[in-house]
N, CA, C and O of each residue as an XYZ file, in Angstrom:
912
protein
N      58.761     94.976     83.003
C      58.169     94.797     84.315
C      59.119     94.099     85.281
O      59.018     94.142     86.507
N      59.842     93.596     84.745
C      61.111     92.382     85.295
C      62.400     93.700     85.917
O      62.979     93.730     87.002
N      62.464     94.308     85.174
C      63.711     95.221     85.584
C      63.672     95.686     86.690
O      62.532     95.978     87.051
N      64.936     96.001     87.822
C      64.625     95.728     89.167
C      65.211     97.381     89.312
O      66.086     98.069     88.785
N      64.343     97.513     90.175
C      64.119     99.029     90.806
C      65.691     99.304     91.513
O      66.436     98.517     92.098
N      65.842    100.723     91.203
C      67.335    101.019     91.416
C      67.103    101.294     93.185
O      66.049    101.427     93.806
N      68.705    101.315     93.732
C      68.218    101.504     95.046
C      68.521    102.789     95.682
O      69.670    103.155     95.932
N      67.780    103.263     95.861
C      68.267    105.349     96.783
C      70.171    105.454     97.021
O      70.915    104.609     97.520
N      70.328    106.088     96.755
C      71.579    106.339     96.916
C      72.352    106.577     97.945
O      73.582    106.590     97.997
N      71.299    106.833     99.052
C      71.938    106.452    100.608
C      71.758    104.954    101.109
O      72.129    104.591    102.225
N      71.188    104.167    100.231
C      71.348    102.970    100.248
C      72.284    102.190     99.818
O      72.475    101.075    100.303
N      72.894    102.628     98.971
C      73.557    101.867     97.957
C      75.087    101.646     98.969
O      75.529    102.458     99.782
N      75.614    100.436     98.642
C      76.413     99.894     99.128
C      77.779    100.523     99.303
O      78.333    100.741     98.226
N      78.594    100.938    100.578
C      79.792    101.946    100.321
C      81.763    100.853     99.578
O      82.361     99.806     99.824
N      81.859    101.632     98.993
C      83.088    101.153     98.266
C      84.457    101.358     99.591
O      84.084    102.025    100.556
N      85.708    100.915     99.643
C      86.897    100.717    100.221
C      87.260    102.504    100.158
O      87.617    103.455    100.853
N      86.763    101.999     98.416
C      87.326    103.912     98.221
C      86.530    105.345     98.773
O      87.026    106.408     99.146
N      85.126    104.932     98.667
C      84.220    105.941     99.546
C      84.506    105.993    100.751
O      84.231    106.957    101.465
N      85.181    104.808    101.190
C      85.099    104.436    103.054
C      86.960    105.960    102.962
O      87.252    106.910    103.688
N      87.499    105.490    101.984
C      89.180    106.431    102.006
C      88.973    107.506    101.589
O      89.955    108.220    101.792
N      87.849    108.229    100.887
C      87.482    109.749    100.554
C      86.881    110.168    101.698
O      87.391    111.271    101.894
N      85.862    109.887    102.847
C      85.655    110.358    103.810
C      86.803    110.637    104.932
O      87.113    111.723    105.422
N      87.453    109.094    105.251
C      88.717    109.273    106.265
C      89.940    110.428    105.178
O      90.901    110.965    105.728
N      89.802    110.525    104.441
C      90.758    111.912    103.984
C      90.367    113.315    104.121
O      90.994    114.373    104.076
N      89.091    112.991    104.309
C      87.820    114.633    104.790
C      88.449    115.136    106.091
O      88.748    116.251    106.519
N      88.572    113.361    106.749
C      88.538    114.152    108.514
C      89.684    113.976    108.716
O      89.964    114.412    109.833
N      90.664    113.486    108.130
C      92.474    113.654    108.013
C      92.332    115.278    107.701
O      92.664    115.901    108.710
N      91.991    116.041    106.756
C      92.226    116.999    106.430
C      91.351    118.268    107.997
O      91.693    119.309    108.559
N      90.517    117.598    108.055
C      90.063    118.502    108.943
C      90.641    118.634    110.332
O      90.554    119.499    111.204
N      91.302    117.393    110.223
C      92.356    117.342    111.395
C      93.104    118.384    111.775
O      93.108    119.216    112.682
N      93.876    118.049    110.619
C      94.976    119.013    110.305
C      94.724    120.886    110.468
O      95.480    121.856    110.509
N      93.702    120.741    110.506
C      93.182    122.442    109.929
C      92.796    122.919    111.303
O      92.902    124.109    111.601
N      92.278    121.863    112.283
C      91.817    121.976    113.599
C      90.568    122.202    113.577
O      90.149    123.195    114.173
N      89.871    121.531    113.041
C      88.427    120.998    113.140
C      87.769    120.592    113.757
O      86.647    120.890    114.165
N      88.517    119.737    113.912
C      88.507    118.456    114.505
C      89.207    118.126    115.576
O      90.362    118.091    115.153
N      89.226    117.859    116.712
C      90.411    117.552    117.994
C      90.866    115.749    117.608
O      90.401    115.084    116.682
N      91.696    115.383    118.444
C      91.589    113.628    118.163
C      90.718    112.832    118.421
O      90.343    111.874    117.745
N      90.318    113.231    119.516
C      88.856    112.375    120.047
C      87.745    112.578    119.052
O      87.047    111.635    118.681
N      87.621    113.526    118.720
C      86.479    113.545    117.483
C      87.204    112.736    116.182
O      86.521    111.886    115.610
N      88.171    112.918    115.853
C      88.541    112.835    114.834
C      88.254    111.048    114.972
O      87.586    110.465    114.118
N      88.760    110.447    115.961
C      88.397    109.118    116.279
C      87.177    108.375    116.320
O      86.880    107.220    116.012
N      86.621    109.242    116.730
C      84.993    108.699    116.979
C      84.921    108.731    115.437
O      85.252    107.662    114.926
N      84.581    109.667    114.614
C      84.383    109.441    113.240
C      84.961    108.959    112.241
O      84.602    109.289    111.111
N      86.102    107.970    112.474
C      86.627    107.496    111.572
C      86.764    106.277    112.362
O      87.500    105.475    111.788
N      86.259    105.808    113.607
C      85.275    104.638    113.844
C      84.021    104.351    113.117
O      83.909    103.177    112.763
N      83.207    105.021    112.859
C      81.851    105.414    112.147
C      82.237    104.846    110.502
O      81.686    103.955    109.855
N      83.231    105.610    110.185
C      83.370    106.040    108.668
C      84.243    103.992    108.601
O      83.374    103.168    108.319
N      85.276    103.536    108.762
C      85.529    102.273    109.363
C      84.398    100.960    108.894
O      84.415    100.050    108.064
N      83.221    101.576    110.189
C      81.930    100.277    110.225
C      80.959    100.601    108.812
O      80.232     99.765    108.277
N      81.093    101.627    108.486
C      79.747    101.719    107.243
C      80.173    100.982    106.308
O      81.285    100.750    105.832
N      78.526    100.447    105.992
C      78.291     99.794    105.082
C      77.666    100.110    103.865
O      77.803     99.605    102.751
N      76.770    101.272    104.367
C      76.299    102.144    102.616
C      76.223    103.713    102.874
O      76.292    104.259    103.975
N      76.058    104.363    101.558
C      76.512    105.638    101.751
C      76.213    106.565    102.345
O      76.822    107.635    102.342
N      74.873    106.209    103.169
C      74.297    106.769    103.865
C      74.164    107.201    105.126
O      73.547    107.965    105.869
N      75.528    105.884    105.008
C      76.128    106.009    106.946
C      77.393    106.798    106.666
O      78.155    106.772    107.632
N      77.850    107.504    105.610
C      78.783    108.295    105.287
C      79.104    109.799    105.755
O      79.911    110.388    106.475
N      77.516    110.198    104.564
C      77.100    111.381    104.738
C      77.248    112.058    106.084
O      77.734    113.182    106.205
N      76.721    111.182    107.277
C      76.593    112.087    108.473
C      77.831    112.907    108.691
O      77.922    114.102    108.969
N      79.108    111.671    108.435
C      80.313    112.126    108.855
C      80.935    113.733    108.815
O      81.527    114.228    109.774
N      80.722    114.337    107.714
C      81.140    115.159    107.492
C      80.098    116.112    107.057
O      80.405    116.906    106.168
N      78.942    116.144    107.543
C      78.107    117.212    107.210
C      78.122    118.335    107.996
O      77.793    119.366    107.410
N      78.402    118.430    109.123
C      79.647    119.970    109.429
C      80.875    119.874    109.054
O      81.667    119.520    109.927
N      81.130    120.005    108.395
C      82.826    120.589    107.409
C      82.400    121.014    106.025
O      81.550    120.588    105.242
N      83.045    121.736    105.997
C      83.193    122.655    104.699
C      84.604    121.594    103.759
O      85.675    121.093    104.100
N      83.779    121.677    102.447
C      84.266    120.739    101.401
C      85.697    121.773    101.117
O      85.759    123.002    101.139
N      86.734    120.801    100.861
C      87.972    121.622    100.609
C      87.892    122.514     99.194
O      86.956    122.523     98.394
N      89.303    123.353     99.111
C      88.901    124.260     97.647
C      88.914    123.239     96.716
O      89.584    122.213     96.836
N      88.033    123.558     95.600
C      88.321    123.033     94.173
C      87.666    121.867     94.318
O      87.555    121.286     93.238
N      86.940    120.999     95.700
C      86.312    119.976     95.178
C      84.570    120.424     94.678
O      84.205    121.593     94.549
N      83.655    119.190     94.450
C      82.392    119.464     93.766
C      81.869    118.968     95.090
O      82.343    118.807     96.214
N      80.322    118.731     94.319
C      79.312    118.266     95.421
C      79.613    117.766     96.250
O      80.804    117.485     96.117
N      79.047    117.267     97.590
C      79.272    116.257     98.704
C      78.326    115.079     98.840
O      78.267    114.187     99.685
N      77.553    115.357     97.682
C      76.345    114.087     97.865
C      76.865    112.512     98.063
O      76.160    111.571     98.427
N      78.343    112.472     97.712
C      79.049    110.985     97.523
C      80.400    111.493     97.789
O      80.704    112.680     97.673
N      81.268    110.480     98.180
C      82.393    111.066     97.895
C      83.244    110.832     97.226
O      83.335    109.636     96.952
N      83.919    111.423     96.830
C      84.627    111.488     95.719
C      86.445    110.381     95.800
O      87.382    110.561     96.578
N      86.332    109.485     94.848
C      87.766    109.237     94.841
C      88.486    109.936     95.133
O      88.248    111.144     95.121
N      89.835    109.336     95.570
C      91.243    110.275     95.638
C      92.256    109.587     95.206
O      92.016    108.477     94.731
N      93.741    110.105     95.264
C      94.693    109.326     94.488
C      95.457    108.408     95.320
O      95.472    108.962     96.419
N      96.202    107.139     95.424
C      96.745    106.535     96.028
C      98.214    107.295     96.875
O      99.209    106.800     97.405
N      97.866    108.330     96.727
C      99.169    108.828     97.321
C      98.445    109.612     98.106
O      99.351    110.158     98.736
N      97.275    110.140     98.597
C      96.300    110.505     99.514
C      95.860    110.290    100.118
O      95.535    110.947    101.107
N      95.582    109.104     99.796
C      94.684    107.538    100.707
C      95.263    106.804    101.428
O      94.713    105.898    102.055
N      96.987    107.183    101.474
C      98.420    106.049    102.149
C      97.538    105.479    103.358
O      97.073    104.398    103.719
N      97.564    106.659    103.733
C      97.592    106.421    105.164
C      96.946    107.965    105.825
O      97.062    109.099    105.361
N      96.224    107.482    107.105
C      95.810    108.878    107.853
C      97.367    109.262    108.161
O      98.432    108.651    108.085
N      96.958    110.624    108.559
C      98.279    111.526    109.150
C      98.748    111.204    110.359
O      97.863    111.233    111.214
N      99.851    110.894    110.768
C     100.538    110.805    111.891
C     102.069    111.761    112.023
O     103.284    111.569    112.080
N     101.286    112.646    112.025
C     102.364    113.887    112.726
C     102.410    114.725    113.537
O     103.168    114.674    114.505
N     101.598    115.671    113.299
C     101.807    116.571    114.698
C     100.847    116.777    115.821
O     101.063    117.396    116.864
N      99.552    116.054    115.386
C      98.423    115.996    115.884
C      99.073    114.603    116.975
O      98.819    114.843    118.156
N      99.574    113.717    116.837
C     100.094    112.882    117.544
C     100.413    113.415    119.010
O     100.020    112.985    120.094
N     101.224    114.455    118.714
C     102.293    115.056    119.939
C     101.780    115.982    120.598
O     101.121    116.899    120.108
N     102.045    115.820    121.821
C     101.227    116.578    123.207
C     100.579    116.084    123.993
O     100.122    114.958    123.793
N     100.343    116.750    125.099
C      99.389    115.615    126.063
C     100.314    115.422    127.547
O     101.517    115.191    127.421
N      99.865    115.499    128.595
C     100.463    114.573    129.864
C     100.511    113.322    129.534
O      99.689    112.891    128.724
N     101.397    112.560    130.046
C     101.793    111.305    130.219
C     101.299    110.541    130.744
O     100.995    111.116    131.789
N     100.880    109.375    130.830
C      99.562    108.594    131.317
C     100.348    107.240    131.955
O      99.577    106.364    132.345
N     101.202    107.077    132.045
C     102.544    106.707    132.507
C     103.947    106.535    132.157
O     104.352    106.972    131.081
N     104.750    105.918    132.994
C     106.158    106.406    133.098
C     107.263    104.827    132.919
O     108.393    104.794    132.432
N     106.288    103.403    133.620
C     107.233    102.564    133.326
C     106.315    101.674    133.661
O     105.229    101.793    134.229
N     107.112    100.419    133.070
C     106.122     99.000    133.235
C     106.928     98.221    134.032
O     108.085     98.590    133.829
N     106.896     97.291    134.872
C     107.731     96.350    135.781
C     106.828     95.178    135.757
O     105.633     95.111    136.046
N     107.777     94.133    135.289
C     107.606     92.439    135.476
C     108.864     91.973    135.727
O     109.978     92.023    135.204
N     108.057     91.252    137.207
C     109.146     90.142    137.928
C     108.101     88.929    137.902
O     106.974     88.892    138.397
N     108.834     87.886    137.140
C     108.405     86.529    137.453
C     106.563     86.510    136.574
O     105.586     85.762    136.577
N     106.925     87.707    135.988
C     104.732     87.731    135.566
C     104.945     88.390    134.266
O     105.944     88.297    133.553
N     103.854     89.079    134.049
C     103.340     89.800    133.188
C     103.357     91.150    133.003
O     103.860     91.836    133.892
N     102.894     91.689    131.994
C     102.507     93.456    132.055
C     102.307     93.286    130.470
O     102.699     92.466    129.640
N     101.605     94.310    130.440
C     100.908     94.814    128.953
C     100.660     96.676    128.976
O     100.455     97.309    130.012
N     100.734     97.208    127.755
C     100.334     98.269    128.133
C      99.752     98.351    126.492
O     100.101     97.671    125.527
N      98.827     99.348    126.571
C      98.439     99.576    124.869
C      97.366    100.495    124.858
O      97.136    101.116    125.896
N      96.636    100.694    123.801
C      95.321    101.617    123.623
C      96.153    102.780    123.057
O      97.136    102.980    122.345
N      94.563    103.898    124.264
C      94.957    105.225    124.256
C      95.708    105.456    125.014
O      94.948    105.678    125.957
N      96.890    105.627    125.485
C      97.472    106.410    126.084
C      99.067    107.308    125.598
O      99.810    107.267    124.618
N      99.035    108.094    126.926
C     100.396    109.369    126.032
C     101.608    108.527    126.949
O     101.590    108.087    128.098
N     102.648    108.523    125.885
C     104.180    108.197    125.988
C     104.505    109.326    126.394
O     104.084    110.359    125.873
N     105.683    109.279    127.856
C     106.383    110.562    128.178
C     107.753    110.032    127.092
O     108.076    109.068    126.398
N     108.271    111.433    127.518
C     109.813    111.541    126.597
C     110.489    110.552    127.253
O     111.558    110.309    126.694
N     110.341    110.081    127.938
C     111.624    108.754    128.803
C     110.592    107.623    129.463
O     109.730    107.969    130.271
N     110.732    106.485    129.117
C     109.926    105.412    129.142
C     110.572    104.290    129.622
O     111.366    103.876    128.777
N     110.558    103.508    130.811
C     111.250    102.874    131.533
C     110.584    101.259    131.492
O     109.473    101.049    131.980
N     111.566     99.932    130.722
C     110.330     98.619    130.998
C     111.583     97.684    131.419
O     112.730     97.561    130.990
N     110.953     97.179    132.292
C     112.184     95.965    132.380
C     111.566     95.013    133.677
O     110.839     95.249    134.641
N     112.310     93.747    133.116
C     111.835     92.404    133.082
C     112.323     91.856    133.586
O     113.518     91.979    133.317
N     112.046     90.863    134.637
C     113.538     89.586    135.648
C     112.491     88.684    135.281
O     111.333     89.098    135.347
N     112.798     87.121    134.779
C     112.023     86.397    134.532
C     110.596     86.673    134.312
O     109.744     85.914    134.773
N     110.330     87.582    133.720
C     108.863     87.785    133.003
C     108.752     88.567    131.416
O     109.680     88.496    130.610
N     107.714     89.166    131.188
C     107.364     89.398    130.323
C     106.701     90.638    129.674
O     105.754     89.966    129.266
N     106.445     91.704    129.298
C     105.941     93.011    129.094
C     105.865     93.273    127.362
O     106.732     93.230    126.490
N     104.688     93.504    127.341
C     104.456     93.846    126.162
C     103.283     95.229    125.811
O     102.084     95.346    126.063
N     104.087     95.973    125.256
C     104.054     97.659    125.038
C     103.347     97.782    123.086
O     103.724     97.061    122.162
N     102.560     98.620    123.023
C     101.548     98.684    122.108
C     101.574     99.861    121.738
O     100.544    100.531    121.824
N     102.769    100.418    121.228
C     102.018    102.163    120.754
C     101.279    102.459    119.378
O     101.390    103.593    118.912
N     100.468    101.423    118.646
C      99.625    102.030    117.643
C      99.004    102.842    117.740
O      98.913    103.559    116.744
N      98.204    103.226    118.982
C      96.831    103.762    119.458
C      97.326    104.833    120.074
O      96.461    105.652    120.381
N      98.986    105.253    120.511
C      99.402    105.852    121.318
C      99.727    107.317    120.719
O     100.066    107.479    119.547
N      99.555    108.609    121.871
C      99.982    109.660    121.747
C     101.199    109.647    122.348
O     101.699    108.679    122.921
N     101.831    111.080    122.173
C     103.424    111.061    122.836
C     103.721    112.339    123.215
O     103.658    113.242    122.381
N     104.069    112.574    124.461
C     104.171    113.696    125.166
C     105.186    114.643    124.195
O     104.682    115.722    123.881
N     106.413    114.410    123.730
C     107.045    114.890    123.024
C     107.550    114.503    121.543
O     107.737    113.287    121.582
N     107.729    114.785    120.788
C     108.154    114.106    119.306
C     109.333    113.514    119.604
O     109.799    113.231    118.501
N     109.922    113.238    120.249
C     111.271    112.517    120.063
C     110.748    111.515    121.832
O     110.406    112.129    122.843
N     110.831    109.969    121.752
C     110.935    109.677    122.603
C     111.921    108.385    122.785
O     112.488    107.758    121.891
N     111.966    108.174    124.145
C     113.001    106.917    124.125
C     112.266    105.864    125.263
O     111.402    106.190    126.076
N     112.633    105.030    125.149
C     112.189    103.578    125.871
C     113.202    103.009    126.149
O     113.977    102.720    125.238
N     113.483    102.699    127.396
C     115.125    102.333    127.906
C     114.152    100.570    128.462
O     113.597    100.256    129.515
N     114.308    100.009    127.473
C     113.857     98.378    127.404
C     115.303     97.458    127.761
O     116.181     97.123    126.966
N     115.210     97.168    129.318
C     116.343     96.284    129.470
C     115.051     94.960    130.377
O     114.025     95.151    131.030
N     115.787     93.700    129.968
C     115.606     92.503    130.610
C     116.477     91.341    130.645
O     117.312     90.916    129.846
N     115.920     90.790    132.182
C     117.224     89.762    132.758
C     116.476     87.895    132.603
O     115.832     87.524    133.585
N     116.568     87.222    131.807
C     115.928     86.122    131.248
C     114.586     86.395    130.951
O     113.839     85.420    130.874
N     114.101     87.561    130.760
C     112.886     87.667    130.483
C     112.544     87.982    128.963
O     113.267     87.479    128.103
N     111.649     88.660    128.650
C     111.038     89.282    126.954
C     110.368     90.319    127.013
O     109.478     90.247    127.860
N     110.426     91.388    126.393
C     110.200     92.354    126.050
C     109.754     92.639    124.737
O     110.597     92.921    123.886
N     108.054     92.595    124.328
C     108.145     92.623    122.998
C     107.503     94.593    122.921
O     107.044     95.237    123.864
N     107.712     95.059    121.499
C     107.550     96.588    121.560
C     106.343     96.592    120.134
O     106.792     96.042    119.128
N     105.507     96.923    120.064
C     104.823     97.005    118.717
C     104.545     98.777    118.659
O     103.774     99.503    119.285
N     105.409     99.001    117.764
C     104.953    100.315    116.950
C     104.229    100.317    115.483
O     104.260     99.381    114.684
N     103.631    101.457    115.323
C     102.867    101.547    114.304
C     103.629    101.556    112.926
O     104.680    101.023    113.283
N     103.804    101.856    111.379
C     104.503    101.349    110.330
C     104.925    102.406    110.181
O     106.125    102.485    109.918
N     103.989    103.865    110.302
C     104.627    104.985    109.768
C     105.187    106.211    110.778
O     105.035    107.425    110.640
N     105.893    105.468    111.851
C     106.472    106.678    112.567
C     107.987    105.818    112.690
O     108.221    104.618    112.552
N     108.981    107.089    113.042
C     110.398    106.752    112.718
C     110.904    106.232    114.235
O     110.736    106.699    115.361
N     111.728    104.830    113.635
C     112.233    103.929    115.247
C     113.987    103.450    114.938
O     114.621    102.846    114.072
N     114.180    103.969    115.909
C     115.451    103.555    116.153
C     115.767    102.525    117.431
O     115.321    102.706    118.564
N     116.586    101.458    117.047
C     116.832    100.652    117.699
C     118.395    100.423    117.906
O     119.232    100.421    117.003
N     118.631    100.233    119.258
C     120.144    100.388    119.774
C     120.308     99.171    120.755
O     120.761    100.103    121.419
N     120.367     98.431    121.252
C     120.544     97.660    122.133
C     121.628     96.686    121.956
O     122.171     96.492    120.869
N     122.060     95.823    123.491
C     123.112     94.907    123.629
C     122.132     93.615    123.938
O     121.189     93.537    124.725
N     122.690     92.617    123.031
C     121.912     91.857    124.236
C     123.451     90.234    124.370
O     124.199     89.723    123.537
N     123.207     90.010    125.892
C     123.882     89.306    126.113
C     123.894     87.634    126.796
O     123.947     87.156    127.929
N     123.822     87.161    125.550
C     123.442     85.523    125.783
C     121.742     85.607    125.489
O     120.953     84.887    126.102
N     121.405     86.400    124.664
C     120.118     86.886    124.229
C     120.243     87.579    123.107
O     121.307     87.588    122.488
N     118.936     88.390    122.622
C     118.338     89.373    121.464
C     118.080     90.509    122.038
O     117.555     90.517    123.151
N     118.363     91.529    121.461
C     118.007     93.151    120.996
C     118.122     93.016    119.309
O     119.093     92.596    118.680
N     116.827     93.503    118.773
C     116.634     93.779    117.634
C     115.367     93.838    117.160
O     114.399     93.257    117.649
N     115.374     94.680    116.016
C     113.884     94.829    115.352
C     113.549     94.287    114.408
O     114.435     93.724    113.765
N     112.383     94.226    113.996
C     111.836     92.817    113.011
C     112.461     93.705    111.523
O     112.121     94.885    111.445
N     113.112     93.284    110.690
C     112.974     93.654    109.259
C     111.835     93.944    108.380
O     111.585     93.365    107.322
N     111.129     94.955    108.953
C     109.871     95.080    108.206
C     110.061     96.821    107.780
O     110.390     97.645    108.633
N     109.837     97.130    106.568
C     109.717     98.280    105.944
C     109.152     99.469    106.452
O     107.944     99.272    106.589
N     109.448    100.554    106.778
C     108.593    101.683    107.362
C     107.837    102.569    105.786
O     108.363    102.550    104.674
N     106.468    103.302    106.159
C     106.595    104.046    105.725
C     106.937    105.306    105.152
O     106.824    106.002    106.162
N     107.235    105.999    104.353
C     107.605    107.039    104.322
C     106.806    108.652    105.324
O     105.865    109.406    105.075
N     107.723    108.557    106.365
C     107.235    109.217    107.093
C     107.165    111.097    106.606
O     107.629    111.718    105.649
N     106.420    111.465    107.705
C     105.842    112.817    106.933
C     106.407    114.250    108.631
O     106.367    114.149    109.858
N     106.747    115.110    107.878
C     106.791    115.813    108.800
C     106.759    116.511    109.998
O     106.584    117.720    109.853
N     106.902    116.021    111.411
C     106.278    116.119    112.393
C     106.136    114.896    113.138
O     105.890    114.864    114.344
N     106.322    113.725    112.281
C     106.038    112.617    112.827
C     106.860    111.996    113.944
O     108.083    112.098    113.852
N     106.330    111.360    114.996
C     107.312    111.098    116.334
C     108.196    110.135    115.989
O     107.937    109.300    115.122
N     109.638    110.187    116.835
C     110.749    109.757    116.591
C     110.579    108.698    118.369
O     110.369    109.083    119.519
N     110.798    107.308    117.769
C     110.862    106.326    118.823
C     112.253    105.642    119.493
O     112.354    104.427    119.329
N     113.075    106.159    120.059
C     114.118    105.405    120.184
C     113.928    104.376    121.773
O     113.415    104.673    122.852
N     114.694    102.913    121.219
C     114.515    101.985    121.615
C     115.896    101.681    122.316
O     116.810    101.521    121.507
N     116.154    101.597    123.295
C     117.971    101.775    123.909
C     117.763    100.394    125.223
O     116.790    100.252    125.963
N     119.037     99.518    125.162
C     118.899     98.543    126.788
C     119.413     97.422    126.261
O     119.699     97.174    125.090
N     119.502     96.800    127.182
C     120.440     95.446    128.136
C     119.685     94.275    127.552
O     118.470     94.465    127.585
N     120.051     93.113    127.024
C     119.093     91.835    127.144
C     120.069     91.312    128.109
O     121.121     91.913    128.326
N     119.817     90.425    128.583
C     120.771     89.394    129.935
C     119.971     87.766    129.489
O     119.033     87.305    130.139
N     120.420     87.262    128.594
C     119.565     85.950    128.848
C     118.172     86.001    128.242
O     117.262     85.227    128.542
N     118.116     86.730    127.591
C     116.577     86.944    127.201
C     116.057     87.837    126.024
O     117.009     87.984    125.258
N     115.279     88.301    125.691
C     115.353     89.258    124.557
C     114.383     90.807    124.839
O     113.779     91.058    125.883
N     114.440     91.607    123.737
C     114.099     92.897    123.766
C     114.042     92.485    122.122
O     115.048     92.101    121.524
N     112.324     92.665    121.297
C     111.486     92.889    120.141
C     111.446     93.867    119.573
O     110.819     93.787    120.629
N     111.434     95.024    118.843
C     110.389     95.635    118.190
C     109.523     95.239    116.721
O     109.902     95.026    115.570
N     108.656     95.252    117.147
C     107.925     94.444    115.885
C     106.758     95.948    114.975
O     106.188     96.798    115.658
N     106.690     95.921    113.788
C     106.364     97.148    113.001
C     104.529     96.187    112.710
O     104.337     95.025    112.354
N     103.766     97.011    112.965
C     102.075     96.727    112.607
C     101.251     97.817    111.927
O     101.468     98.960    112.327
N     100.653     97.710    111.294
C      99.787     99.010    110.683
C      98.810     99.450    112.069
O      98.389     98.782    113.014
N      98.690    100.750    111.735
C      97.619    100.992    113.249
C      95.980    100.248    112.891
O      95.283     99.785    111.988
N      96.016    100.482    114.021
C      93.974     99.469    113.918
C      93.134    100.303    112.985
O      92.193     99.812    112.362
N      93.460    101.482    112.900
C      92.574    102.359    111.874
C      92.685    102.086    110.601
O      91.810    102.735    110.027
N      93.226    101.541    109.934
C      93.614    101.295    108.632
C      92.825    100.621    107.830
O      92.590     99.459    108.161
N      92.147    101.195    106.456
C      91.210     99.947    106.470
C      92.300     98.896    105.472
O      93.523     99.019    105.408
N      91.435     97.838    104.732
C      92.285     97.252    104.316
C      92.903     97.732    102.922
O      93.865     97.309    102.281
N      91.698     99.113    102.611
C      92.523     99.679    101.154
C      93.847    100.469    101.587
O      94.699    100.654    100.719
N      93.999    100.806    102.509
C      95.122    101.820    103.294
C      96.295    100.750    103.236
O      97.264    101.152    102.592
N      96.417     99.464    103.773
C      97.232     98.417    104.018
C      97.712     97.946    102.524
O      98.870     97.955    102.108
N      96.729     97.600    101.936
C      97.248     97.623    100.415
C      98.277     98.530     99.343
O      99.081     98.250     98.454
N      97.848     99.537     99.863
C      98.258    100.784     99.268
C      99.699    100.912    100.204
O     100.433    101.867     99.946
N     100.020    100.151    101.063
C     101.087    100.426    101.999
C     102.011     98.938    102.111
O     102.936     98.776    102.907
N     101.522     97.914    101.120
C     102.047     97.058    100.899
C     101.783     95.996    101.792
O     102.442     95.055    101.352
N     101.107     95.587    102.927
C     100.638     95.024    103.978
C      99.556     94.240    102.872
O      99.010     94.616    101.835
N      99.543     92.503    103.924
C      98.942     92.215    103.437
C      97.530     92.128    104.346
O      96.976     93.227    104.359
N      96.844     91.153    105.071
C      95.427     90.959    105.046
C      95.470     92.049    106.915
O      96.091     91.982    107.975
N      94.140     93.112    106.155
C      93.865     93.815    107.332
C      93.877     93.022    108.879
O      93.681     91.807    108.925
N      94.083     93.690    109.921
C      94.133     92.648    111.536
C      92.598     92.365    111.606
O      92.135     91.694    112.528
C-alpha cells in the first residue's frame, strides 16, 4: 500500500541526454531543410528550458524520425560524437548584412545577438571601447574579416568555439592577440573569421566562448567547464 505510484511518462523528469537527442532531431532537420533558423531557434529554446518529457515531445512531432531509428515516444540517446555540438556550417552563411562598422570615440559601443556579419567589418576606437559578440551571429559570406584597429582604446572580439579565426595584428605600445583557448574541431562549411589591425597604445582581444545554445552536456563533451 506504501509503494509510490509511478509517474506518466510525460511527466517524468527530462535527462541532459534527452534534452541532446531532441537538439540532434532539429540539428538534423536543419540540415535537410526542415527547418529554417528561426524555427530551428525557437525550438531549441523550448527543447533548452524543459524540464520533463513532455515538454519534449511537442518539439518534434512534425518531423519524420531519421532512417533506422525506433519509436519517438522518448528520445533516444546518442553518441558523444553527435551530441558535440549543434551544427555550425552552412546554415550559418547568407543573409544581408545588418551592419557594416562600429565607431567609439571617447565612449562605448557593443554589438551582439542576432545579427548578419558582412564580408568586411570595420571597428575602431580613439580613447574608447567596443565590444563585438558573434556567438548568436550569421555571416553574409563564409570567409569574413574584421579590420579591428584602436588608438589608446580596447577592442574586445568574442567568437563562438567552433568556427575557424585567424588573428593577424600589430600592436604598438599595446596588444593584438587572441586568448589561448582551444577551438573545436570544425566541420565543413563552417565560417572563416579573420581578425586584421593596428593597436596604438591600447589593445585589440579575441576571446573564444561556447555559443548560448549549448547546454551544459554539449560544454562538457567539448571540454568547457561550467555552462554561462
Amino acid at each position: 500500500m506504501n509503494q509510490p505510484i509511478p509517474a506518466e511518462p510525460e511527466r517524468m523528469r527530462a535527462s541532459d541526454a534527452d534534452r541532446d537527442a531532441v537538439a540532434a532531431r532539429l540539428r538534423e532537420a536543419l540540415a535537410e531543410g526542415r527547418l529554417d533558423a528561426e524555427e530551428h531557434s525557437e525550438r531549441l529554446d523550448i527543447v533548452l528550458g524543459a524540464k520533463t518529457m513532455g515538454e519534449l515531445v511537442p518539439v518534434t512531432h512534425d518531423l519524420p524520425e531519421p532512417a533506422g531509428s525506433g519509436a519517438r515516444d522518448a528520445p533516444a540517446p546518442i553518441s558523444a560524437s553527435t551530441a558535440a555540438r549543434p551544427v555550425y556550417g552552412r546554415e550559418r552563411v547568407g543573409g544581408e548584412p545588418t551592419g557594416y562598422a562600429s565607431l567609439a570615440v571617447m565612449g562605448g559601443s557593443t554589438r551582439g545577438g542576432n545579427w548578419t556579419v558582412p564580408k568586411n567589418y570595420t571597428a575602431f576606437a580613439l580613447m574608447g571601447g567596443i565590444e563585438l559578440d558573434l556567438r548568436e551571429a550569421r555571416f553574409a559570406e563564409r570567409e569574413t574579416t574584421i579590420y579591428a584597429n584602436t588608438i589608446m582604446g580596447g577592442i574586445g572580439i568574442i567568437v563562438p568555439d567552433d568556427i575557424e579565426v585567424q588573428v593577424s595584428g600589430i600592436g604598438i605600445m599595446g596588444g593584438y592577440g587572441q586568448e589561448a583557448t582551444p577551438s573545436s574541431v570544425t566541420e565543413p562549411g563552417t565560417p572563416v573569421v579573420r581578425v586584421v589591425g593596428l593597436a596604438v597604445m591600447g589593445g585589440v582581444g579575441v576571446e573564444r566562448r561556447p555559443r548560448q545554445h549549448q547546454t551544459k552536456a554539449q560544454q562538457k563533451k567539448l571540454g568547457h567547464g561550467n555552462a554561462e
